[in-house]
N, C-alpha and C positions, 0 to 999 in steps of 0.2 A: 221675100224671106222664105227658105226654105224650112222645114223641120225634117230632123231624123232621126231625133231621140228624144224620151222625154226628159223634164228635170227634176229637178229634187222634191219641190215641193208638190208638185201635180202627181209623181209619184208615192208621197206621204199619203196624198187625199186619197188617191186609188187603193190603196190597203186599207186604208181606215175605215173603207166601206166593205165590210167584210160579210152582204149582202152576193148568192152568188146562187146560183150560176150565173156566169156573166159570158156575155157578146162582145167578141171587139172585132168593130168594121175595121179595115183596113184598105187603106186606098193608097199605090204605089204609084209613081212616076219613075222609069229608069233612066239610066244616064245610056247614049248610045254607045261607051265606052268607059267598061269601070274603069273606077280611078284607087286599085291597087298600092299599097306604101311599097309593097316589093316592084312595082314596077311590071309586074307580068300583063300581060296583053288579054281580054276578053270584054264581051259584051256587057251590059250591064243585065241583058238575058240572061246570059251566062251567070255570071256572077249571083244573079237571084238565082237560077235554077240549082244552081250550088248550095247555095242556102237552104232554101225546099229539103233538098235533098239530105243533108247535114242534120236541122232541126226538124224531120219530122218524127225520128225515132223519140227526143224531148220530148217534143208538146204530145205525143203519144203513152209517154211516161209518165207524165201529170197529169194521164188523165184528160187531155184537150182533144178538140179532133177539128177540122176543118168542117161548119155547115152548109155553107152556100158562096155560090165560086159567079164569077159573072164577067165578062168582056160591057164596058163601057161602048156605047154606039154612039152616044148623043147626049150633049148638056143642052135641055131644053129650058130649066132655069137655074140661073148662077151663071158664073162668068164663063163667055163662051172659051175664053183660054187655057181653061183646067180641065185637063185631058189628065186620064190616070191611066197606067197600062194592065193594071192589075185590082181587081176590087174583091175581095172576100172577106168573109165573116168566118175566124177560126168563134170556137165554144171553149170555157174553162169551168169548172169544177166551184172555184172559185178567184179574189184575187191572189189566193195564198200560190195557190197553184202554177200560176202565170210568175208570180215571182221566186218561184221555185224553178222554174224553167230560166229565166232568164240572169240567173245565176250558175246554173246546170255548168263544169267547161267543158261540156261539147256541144252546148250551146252558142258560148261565149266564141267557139271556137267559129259557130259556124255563122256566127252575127257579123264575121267581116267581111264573108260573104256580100252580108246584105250592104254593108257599109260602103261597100267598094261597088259595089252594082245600082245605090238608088239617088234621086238627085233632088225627090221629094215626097213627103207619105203623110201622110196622117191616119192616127190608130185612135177608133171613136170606144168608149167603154159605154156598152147597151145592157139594160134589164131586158131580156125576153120576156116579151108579156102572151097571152093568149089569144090565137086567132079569133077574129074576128069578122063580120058581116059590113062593117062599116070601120071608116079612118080614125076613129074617134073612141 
């Protein structure tokens, strides 16, 4: 089972918590070839790097910014077959914010970017908490 959007209800919960600033992990898989409805030809690289590109003037206008960015090397535990090509952690303000954004049309515009470039993602919503000395 893939995901690449959220739904309805998981959406409700995510506003309802109007606790914020908030973290969303994001972990991407791309397709070797998006899969465009116009039929036009690029990678699924491409097609994200499109996207980036598109949506960072947005998530920069709500206020979001990208914290921490990271290449995947190794699943040391969890299944060894989930490979992501992409892992970062954008910041939002709150969740009003992020659904402000994702409403934005040159956001919407620039989402089929992403649509067309990925094959599977999951988007975690984190409290940043306070460093710390220990895991715990």
């Amino acid at each position: 089972m893939t995901h690449l959007s959220f739904d309805r209800d998981g959406f409700a919960q995510f506003r309802a918590n109007t606790r914020g600033p908030i973290h969303m992990l994001n972990l991407v898989r791309l397709r070797d070839r998006a899969e465009y409805e116009d039929g036009r030809s690029a990678t699924g690289a491409e097609a994200y790097a499109n996207y980036g590109r598109l949506s960072a003037p947005v998530l920069a206008r709500v206020g979001g910014r990208i914290v921490w960015r990271g290449a995947m090397e190794q699943m040391l535990i969890g299944p060894s077959d989930e490979v992501w090509d992409l892992c970062f952690i954008a910041e939002y303000p709150g969740p009003e914010a992020f659904a402000e954004m994702i409403k934005d049309p040159d956001y919407r515009e620039a989402v089929r970017h992403r649509q067309a470039g990925v094959t599977d993602s999951r988007l975690i919503r984190m409290e940043p908490l306070n460093l710390g000395e220990s895991f715990g």
